[in-house]
C-alpha positions in Angstrom: 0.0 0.0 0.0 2.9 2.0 1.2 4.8 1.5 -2.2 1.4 2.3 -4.2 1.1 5.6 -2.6 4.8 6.2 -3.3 4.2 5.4 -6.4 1.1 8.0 -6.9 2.7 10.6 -5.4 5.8 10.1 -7.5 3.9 9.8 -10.5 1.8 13.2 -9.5 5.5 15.0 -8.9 6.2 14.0 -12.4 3.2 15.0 -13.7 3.2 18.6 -12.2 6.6 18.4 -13.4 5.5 17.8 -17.2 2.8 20.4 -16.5 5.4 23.2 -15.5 7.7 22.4 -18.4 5.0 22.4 -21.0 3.9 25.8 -19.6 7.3 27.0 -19.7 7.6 25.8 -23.4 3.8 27.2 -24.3 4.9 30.8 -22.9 8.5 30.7 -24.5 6.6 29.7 -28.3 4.1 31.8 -28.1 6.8 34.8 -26.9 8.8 33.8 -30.0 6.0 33.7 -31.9 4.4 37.2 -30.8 7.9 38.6 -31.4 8.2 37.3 -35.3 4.9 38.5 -35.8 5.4 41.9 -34.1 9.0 41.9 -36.4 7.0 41.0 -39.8 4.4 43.7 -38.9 7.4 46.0 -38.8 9.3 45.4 -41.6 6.2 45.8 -43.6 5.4 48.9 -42.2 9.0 50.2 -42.7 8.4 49.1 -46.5 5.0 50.6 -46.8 6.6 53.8 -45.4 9.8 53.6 -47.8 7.4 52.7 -51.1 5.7 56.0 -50.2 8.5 58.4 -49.9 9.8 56.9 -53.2 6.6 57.4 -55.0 6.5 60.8 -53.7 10.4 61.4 -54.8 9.8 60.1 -58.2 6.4 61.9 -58.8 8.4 64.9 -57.7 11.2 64.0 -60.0 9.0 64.0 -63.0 7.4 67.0 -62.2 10.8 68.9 -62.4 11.5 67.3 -65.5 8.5 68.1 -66.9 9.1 72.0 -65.9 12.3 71.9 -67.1 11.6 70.1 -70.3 8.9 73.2 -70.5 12.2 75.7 -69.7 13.9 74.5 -72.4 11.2 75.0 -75.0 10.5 78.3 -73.7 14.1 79.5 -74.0 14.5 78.0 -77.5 11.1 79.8 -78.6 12.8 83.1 -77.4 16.4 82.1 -78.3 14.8 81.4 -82.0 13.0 84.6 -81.9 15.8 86.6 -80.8 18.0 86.1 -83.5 14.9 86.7 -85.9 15.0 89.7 -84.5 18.8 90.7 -84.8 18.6 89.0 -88.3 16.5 92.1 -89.4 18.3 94.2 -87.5 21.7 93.1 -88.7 20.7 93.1 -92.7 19.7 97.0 -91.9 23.1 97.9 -89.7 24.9 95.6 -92.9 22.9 98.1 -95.5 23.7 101.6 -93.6 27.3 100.8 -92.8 27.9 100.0 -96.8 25.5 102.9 -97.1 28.2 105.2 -94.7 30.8 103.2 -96.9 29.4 104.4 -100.2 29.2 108.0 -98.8 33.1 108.1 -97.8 33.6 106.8 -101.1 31.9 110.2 -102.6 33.2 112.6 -100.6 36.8 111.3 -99.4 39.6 109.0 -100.8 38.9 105.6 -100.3 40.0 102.4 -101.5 38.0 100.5 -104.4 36.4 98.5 -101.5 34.7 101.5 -100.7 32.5 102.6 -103.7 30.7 106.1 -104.3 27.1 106.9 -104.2 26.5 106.4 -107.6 27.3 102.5 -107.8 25.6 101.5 -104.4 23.6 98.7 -104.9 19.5 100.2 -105.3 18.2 98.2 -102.7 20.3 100.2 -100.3 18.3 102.9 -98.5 20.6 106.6 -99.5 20.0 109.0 -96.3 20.4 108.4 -92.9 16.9 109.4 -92.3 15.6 106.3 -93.9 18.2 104.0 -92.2 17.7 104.7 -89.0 13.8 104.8 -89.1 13.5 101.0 -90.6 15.9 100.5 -87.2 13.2 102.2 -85.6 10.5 100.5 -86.9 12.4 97.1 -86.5 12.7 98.0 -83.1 8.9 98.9 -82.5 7.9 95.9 -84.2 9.6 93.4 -82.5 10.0 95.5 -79.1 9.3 91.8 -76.8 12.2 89.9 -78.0 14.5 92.7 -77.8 16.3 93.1 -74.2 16.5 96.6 -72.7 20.1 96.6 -72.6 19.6 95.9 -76.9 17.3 98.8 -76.4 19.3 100.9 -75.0 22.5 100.1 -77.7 20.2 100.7 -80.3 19.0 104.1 -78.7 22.9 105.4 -78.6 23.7 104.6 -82.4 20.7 106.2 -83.2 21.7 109.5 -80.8 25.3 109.1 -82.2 23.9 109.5 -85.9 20.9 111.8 -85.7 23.3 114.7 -86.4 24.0 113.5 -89.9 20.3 113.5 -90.9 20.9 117.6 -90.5 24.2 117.2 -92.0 23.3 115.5 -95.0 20.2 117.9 -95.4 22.9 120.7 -95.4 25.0 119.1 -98.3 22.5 117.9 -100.2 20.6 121.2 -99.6 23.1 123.5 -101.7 26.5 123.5 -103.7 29.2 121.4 -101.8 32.2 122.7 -101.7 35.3 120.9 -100.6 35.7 122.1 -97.0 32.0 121.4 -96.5 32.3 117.5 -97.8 35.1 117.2 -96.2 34.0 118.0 -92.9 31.5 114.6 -93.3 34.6 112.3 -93.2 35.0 112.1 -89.6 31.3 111.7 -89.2 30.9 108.4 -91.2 33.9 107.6 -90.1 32.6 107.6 -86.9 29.2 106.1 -87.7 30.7 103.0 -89.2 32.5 102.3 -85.9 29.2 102.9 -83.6 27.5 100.0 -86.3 30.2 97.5 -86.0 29.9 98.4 -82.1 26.3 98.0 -82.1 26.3 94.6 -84.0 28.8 93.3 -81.8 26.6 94.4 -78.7 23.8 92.9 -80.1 25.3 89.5 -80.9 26.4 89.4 -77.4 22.9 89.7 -76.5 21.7 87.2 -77.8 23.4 85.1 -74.9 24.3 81.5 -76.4 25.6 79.4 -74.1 29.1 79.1 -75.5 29.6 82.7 -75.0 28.8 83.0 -71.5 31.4 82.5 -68.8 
């Protein structure tokens, strides 16, 4: 009886035994369990969260390159327009510097590269008067693509030349005599600097990349 009761009571000591390891086994899977599953939640938050901020970098990164894809065309549109512009302008500076040329040729000594009056091409305006107004009227017509500082370079020559609207008036006006033509050396002579000045001024305007530093 003695041994029987031993026995149960071993038997029970072993059993609570079992019981306490299996709890301690239970607690320690489900721990390691709960702690993958708390992990995986995490690293697929973290992911969500990164798949976002790249989604919102590269629809920020197309928007730029869209804008600037839309800068470029606008500064080529202008670019293209701009040398339009000094196209005219430089076939009319072209015409009244061979125009000043001509004149030099008539009323000073000049080399055969430098013709008279009489042999200038007739396409070629003969006063000053009707130079600088198709200028004018180049300038009024195309006044947006022109900068101010163009503006203003085109406003000088015009100043610089205005007096030989009066002078040519004067020689045309009456009997030149020699003291009187030669007197408008020095002012052609000066006029065809201010145009090579003033096409220079403008090419530099026109700002192509190359030729900025």
């Amino acid at each position: 009886m003695n041994e029987i009761l031993i026995s149960l009571q071993i038997l029970i000591l072993l059993g609570i035994g079992c019981i306490f390891l299996l709890r301690n086994y239970l607690f320690s899977y489900s721990s390691g369990k709960g702690k993958n599953l708390a992990t995986k939640e995490d690293i697929e938050e973290i992911t969500r969260k990164v798949e976002d901020v790249k989604s919102v970098y590269v629809a920020e990164i197309e928007r730029l390159k869209m804008d600037l894809s839309l800068l470029a065309r606008k500064h080529n549109i202008l670019l293209d327009e701009k040398i339009r512009v000094f196209k005219k302008l430089q076939k009319r500076l072209v015409d009244f510097k061979k125009y000043c040329e001509a004149a030099l040729g008539s009323y000073g000594e000049r080399s055969e590269f430098h013709p008279n009056l009489e042999v200038l091409s007739k396409r070629i305006e003969k006063t000053t008067l009707r130079h600088l107004t198709a200028l004018h009227n180049i300038e009024q017509e195309d006044f947006i693509f022109l900068s101010k500082k163009s503006r203003s370079i085109l406003s000088k020559l015009h100043d610089s030349c205005s007096i030989m609207c009066s002078m040519e008036i004067a020689v045309h006006g009456e009997e030149t005599g020699t003291v009187m033509a030669l007197s408008t050396i020095p002012v052609y002579e000066s006029a065809i600097i201010n145009i090579d000045n003033c096409l220079e001024s403008l090419y530099e305007e026109l700002e192509f990349p190359e030729n900025k530093k």
